[in-house]
OpenMM code with the backbone's topology and positions (N, CA, C; nanometers):
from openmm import Vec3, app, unit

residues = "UNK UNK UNK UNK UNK UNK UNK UNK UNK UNK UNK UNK UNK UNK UNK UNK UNK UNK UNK UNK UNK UNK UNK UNK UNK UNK UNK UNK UNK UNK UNK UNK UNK UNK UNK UNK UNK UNK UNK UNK UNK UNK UNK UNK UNK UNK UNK UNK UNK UNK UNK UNK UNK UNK UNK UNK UNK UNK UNK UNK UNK UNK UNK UNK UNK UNK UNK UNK UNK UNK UNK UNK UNK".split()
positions = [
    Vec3(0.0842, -0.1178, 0.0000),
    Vec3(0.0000, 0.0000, 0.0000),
    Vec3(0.0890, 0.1244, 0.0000),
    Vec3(0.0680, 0.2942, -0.0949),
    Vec3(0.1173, 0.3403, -0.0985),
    Vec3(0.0902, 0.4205, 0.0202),
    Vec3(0.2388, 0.5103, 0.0627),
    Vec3(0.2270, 0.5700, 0.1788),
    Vec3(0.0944, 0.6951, 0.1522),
    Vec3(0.0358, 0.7259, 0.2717),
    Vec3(-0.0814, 0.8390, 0.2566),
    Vec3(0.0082, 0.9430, 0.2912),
    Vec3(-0.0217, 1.0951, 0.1975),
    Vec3(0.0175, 1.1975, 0.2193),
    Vec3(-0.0885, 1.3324, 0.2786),
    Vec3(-0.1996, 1.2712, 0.2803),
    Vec3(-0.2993, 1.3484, 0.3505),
    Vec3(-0.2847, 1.3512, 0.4891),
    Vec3(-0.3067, 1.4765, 0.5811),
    Vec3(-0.3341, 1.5137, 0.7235),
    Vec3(-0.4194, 1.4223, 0.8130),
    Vec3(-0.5219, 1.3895, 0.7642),
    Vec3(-0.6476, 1.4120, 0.8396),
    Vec3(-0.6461, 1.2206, 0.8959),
    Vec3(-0.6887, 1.2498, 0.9998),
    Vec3(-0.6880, 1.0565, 1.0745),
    Vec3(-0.7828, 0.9783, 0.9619),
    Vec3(-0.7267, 0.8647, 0.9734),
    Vec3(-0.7758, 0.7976, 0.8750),
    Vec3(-0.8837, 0.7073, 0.9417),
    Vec3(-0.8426, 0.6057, 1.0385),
    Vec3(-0.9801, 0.5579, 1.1102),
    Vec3(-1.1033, 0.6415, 1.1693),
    Vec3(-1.0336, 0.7729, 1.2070),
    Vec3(-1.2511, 0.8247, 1.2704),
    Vec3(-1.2967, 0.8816, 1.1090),
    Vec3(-1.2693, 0.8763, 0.9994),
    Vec3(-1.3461, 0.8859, 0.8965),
    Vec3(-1.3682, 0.7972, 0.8363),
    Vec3(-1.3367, 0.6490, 0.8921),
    Vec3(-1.4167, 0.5483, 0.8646),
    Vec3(-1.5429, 0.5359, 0.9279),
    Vec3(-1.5148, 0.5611, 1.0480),
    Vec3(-1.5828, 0.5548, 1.2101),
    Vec3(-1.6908, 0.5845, 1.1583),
    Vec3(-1.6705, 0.7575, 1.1052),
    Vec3(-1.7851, 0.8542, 1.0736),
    Vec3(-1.8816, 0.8187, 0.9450),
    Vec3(-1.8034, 0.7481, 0.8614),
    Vec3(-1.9248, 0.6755, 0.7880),
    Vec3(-1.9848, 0.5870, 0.8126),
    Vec3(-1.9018, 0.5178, 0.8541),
    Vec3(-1.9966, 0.3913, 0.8975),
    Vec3(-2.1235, 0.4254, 0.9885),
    Vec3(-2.0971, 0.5278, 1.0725),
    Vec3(-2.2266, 0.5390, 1.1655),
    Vec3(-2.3059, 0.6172, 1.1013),
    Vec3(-2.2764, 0.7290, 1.0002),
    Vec3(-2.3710, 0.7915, 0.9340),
    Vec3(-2.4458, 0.7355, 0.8567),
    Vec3(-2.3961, 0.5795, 0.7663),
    Vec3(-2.4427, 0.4922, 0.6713),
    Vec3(-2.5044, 0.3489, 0.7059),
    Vec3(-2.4419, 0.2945, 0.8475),
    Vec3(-2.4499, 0.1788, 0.8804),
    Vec3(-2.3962, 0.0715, 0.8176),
    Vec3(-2.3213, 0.0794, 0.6946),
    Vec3(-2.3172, 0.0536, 0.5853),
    Vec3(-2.1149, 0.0158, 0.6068),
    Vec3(-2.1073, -0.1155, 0.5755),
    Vec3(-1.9061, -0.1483, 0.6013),
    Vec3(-1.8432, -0.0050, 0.4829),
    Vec3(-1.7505, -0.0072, 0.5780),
    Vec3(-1.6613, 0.1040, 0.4731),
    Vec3(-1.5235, 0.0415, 0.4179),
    Vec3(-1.5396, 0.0330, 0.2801),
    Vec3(-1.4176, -0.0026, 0.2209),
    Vec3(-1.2713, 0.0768, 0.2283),
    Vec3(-1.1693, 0.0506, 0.2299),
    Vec3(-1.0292, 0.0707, 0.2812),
    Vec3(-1.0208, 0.2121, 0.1198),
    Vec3(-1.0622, 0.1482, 0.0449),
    Vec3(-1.0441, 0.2812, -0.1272),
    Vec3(-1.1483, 0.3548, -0.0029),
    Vec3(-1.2582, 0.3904, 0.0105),
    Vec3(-1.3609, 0.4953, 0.0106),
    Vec3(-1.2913, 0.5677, 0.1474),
    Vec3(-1.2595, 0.5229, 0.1931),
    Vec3(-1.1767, 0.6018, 0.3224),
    Vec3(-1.0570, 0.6760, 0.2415),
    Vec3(-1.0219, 0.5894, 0.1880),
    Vec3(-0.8968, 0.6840, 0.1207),
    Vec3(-0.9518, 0.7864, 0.0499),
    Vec3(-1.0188, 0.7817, -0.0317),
    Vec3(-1.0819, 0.8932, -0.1171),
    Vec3(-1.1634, 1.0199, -0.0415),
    Vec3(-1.2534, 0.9751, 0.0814),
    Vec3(-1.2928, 1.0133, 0.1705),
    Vec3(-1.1404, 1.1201, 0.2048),
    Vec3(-1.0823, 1.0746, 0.2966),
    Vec3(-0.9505, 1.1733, 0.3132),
    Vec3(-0.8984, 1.2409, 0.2104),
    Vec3(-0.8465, 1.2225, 0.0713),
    Vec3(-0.8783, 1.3168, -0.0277),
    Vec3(-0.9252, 1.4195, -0.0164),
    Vec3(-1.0586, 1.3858, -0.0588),
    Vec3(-1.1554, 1.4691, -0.0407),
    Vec3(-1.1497, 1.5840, 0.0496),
    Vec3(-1.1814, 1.5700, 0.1735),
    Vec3(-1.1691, 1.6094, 0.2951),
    Vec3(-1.0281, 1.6966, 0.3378),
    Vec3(-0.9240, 1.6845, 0.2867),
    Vec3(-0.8343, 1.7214, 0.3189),
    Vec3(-0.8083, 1.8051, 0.1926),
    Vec3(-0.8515, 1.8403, 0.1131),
    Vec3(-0.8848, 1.9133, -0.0133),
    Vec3(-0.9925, 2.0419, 0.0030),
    Vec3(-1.0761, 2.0094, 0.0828),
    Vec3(-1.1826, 2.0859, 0.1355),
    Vec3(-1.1309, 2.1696, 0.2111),
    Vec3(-1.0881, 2.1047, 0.3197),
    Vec3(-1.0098, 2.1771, 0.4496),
    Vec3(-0.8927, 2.2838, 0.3924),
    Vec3(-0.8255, 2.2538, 0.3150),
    Vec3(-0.6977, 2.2876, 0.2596),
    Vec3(-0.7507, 2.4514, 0.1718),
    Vec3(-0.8596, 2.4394, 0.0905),
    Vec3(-0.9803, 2.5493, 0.0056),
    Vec3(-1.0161, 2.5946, 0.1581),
    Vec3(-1.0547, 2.6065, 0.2325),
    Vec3(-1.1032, 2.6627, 0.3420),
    Vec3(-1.0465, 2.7463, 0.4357),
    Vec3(-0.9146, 2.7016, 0.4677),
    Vec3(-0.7945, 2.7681, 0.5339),
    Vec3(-0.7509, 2.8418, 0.4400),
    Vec3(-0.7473, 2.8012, 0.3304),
    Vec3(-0.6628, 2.9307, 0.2870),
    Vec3(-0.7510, 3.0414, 0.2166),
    Vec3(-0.8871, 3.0182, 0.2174),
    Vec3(-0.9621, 3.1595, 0.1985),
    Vec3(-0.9763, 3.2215, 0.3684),
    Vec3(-0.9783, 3.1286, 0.4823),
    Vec3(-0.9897, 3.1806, 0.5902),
    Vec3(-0.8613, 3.2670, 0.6163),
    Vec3(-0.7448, 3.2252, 0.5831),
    Vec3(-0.6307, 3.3189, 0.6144),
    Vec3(-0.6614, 3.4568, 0.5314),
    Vec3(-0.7220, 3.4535, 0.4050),
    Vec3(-0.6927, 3.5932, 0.3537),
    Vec3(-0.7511, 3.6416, 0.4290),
    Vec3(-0.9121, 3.5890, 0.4232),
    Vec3(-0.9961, 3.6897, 0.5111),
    Vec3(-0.9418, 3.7419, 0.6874),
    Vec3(-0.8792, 3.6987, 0.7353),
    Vec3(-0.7837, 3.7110, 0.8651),
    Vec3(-0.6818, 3.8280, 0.8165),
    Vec3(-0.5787, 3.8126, 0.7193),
    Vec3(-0.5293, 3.8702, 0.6762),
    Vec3(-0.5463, 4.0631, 0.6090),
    Vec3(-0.6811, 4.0037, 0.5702),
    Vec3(-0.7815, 4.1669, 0.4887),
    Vec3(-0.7980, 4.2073, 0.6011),
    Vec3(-0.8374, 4.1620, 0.7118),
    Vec3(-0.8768, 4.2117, 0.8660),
    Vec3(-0.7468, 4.2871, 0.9511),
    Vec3(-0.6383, 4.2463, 0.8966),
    Vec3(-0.5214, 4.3077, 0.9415),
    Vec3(-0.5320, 4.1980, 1.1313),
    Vec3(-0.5385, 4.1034, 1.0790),
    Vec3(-0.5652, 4.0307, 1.2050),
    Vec3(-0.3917, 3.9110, 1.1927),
    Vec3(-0.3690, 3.8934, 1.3341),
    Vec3(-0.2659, 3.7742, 1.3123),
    Vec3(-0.3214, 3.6162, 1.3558),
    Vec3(-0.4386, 3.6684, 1.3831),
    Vec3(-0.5227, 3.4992, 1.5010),
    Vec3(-0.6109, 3.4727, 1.3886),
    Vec3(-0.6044, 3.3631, 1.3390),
    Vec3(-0.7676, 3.2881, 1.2693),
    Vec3(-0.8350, 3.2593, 1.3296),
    Vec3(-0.9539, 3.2963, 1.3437),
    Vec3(-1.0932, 3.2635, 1.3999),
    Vec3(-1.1732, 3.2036, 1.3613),
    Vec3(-1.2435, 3.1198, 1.4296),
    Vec3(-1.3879, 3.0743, 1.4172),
    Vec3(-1.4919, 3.1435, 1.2834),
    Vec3(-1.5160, 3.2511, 1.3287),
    Vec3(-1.5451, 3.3179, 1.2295),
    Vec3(-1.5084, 3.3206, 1.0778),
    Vec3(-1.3712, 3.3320, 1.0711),
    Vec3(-1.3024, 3.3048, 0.9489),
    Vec3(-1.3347, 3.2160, 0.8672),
    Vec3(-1.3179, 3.0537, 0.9354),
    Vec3(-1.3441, 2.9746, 0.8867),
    Vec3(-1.5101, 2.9699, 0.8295),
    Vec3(-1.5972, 2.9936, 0.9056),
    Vec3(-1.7354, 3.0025, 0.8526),
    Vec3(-1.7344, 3.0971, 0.7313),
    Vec3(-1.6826, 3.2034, 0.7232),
    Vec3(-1.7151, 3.2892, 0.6143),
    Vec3(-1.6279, 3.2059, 0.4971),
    Vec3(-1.5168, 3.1986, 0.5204),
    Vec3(-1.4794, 3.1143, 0.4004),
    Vec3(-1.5440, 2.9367, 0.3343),
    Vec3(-1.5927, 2.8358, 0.4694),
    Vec3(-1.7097, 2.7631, 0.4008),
    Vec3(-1.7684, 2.8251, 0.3033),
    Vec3(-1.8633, 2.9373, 0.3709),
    Vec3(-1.9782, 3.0069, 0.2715),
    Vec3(-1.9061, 3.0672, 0.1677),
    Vec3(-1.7956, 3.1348, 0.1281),
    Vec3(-1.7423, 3.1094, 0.0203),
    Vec3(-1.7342, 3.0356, -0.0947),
    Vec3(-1.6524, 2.9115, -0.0317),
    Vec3(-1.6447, 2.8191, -0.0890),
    Vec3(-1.7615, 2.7509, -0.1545),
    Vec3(-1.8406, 2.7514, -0.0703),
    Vec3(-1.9775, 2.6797, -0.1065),
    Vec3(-2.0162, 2.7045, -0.1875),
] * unit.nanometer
topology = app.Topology()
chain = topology.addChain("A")
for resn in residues:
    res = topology.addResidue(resn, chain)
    for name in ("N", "CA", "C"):
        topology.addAtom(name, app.Element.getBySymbol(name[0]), res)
């Protein structure tokens, strides 16, 4: 198996489907799952930093991150 270069834990986003689906989670859909997910996150932080940044701010906030979701979205 090739090494993973994504951040994000790999078993509680099995965890998290499985309980959202009930449904076995295959070893590919977790992987892709993290993909995914760590692709999202990655689009998110870095519209949250500008917006931190336009603010003349040095702390990312809570806030940040929500406005950049809705961005993104």
């Amino acid at each position: 198996m090739a090494k993973r270069k994504n951040m994000l834990p790999f078993t509680p986003i099995g965890e998290f489907m499985h309980e959202k689906s009930q449904l076995r989670i295959g070893t590919d859909a977790k992987i892709e799952a993290e993909a995914v997910l760590d692709e999202l996150c990655e689009k998110i932080v870095s519209q949250a930093v500008l917006i931190c940044e336009h603010s003349k701010r040095s702390t990312l906030n809570g806030e940040d991150i929500k406005l950049a979701y809705k961005q993104i979205k």
